[in-house]
N, C-alpha and C positions, 0 to 999 in steps of 0.2 A: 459507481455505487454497486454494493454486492447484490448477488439476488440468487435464486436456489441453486442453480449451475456451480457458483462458487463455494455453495457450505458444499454441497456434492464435492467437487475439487477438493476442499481442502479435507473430507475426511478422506477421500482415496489415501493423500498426501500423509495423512496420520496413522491411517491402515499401514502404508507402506512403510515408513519408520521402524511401526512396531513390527512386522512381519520382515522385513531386511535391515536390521540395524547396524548393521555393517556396509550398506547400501546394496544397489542390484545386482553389483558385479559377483558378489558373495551370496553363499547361501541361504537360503531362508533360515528362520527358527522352529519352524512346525517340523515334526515326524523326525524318525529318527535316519531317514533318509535324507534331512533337508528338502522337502520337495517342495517343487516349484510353485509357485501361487499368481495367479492373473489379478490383478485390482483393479477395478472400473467403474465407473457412473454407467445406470442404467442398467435394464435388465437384461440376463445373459439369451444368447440363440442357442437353442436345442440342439441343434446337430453339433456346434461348434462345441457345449456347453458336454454334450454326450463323448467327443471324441476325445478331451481334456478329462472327462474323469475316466475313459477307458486307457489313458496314459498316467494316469498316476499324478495329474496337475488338479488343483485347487484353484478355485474360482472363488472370489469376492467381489461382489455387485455393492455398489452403495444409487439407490431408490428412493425417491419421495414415498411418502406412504399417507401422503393428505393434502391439499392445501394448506397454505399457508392461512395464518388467525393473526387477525389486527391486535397489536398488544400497544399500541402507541399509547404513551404515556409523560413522557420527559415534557418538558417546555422548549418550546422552538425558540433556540439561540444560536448565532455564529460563536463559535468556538477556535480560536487562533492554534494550531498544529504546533510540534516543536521548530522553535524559531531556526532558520537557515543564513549562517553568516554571508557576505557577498564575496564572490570570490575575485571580484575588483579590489583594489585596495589606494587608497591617493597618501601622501605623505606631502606637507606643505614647511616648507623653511622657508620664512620673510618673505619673498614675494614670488617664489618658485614654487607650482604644484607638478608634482611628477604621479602619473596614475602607474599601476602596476598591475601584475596580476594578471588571469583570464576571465574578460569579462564575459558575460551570459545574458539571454534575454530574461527581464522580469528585475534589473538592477538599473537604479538611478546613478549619473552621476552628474556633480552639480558643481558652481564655484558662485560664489558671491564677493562681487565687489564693490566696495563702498556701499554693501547694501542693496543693490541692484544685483536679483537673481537667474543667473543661467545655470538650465536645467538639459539634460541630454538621455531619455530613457535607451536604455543600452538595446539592440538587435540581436539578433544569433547570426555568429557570425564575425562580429566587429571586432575591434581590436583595440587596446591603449591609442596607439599613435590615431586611430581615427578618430577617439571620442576626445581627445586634446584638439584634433584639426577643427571637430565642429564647434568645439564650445569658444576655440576661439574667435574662431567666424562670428559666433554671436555677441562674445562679447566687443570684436571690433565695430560690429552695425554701432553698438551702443554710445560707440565713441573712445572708445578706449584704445591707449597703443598698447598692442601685445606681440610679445614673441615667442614662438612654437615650432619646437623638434621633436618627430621621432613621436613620443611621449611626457614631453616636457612643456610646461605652458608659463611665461612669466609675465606679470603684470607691473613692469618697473613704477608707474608712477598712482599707483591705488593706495590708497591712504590704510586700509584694512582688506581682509581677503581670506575668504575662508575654503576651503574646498569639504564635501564630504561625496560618498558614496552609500546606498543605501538599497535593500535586497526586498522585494515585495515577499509577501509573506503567505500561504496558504491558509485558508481557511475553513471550515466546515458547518453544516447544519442539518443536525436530524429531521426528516421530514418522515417518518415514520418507524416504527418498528415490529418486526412481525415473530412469532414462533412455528414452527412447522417441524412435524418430525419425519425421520428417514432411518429407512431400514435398509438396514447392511448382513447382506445373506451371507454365508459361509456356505460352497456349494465343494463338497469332498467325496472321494472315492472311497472312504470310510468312517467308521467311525470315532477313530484316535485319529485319523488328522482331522476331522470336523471340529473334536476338543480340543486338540491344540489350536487351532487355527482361531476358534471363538476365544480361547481363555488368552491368548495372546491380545486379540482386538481388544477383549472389553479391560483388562488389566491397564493396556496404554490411556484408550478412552479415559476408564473411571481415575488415571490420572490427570486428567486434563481436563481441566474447566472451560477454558476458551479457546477457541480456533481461531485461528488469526486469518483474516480471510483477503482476495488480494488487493482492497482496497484501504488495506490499515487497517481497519475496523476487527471485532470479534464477534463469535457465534458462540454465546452460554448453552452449554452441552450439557443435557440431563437424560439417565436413565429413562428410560419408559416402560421396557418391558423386552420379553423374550420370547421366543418357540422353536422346539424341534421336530423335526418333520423325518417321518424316517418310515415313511406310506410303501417307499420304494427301493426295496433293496434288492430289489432284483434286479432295476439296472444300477447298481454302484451308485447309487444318490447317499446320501445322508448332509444333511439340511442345518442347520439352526441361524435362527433370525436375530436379531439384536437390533433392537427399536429404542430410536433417541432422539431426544428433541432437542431442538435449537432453535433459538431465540437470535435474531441479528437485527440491523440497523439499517435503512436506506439512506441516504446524506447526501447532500450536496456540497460540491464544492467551488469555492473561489479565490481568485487571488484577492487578498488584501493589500491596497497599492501604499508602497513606502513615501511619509512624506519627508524631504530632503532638509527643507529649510521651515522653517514658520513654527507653530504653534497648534497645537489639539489635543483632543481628549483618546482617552487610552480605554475607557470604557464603550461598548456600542449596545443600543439596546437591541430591544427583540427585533429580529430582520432585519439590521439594519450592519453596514462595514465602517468601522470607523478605522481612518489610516494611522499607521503609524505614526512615532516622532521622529522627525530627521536628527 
């Protein structure tokens, strides 16, 4: 779940784009020296903050500048993520299943004979030829002769026989949502890298609506406000602020378990996971 740390993160991460577009190994865009620019969460240390503008470096702090205000509003539902194929795969000719592929935990695989279901939830770690050893296991308890290699599984005398494979699915649920805004200082050795350095930020900014923050989710980014602070130019400060708000999401997540064989419903109501269809 995101929470201020990550809208912090991700505007550094935005700052940084628009201020090295070329990325870090290349040079800035500010000043007509290129000069160097520090971007960080939190507010700058004085001495450190002092000897970086007596070098010709720029500093960009990004800062909460309020708590956070309860905006919750949506309706609390699970919401199904984009679906993720399984990266198992079974292929069945007449009474031969062969599984393939690398499987992963959070995948079903399963074989029905004659109607009678064996299921085997995949581990991390496992392999084809294991999940054919176990399922034949099971299906010999049940009485059945079977024969099994490698990754091959046959059931000579089954009347019908189905195999499938199936991938659990993620899920999500907003459990709140908040706005909070943060201020992003431009701390420069003068006054033309202070305006480039601002009209760079808010330019990329006021292109962006959302920030993508690191849990999927996004942070609705709006203007608030500004200041330039220029009290101190007798130690090489010059200042300007840029105040924005963001609006983001808390959520939870869960897996939604894949069902193999049977039958269900594909709708779930409010809190509630309803499984797939195999």
């Amino acid at each position: 779940m995101a929470d201020q740390s990550d809208v912090e993160s991700a505007f550094v991460a935005a700052i940084a784009r628009a201020i090295y577009p070329k990325g870090s190994d290349a040079p800035s865009i500010i000043g007509e020296s290129a000069a160097t620019c520090r971007i960080y969460r939190g507010w700058p240390v004085a001495t450190a903050l002092n000897a970086d503008l007596a070098n010709g470096i720029v500093n960009v702090s990004v800062f909460p500048a309020g708590p956070p205000r309860n905006t919750t509003r949506y309706p609390t539902r699970w919401n199904v993520t984009t679906a993720t194929a399984p990266t198992l795969s079974v292929i069945l000719r007449q009474n031969i299943v062969t599984f393939t592929g690398l499987p992963a935990a959070g995948q079903m695989a399963g074989i029905a004979v004659d109607g009678t279901t064996f299921i085997y939830p995949v581990q991390s770690g496992d392999t084809a030829a294991l999940i054919v050893a176990v399922l034949a296991a099971q299906i010999r308890a049940a009485g059945y002769f079977v024969q099994n290699a490698n990754a091959i599984l046959v059931v000579p005398n089954a009347a019908s026989l189905l195999a499938r494979v199936e991938q659990a699915q993620s899920a999500f649920r907003e459990t709140r949502r908040q706005a909070q805004s943060f201020r992003v200082s431009c701390w420069c050795p003068d006054p033309l890298l202070r305006d480039a350095t601002a009209r760079a930020i808010d330019t990329a900014i006021a292109n962006t609506s959302f920030l993508t923050l690191a849990d999927g989710t996004a942070a609705r980014i709006t203007l608030e406000g500004g200041t330039t602070i220029d009290q101190m130019e007798s130690a090489h400060l010059y200042r300007r602020d840029l105040l924005y708000g963001a609006e983001y999401p808390t959520i939870l997540t869960a897996a939604q378990p894949a069902m193999v064989f049977g039958q269900g419903s594909l709708s779930s109501p409010a809190g509630s996971l309803a499984p797939l269809l195999g």
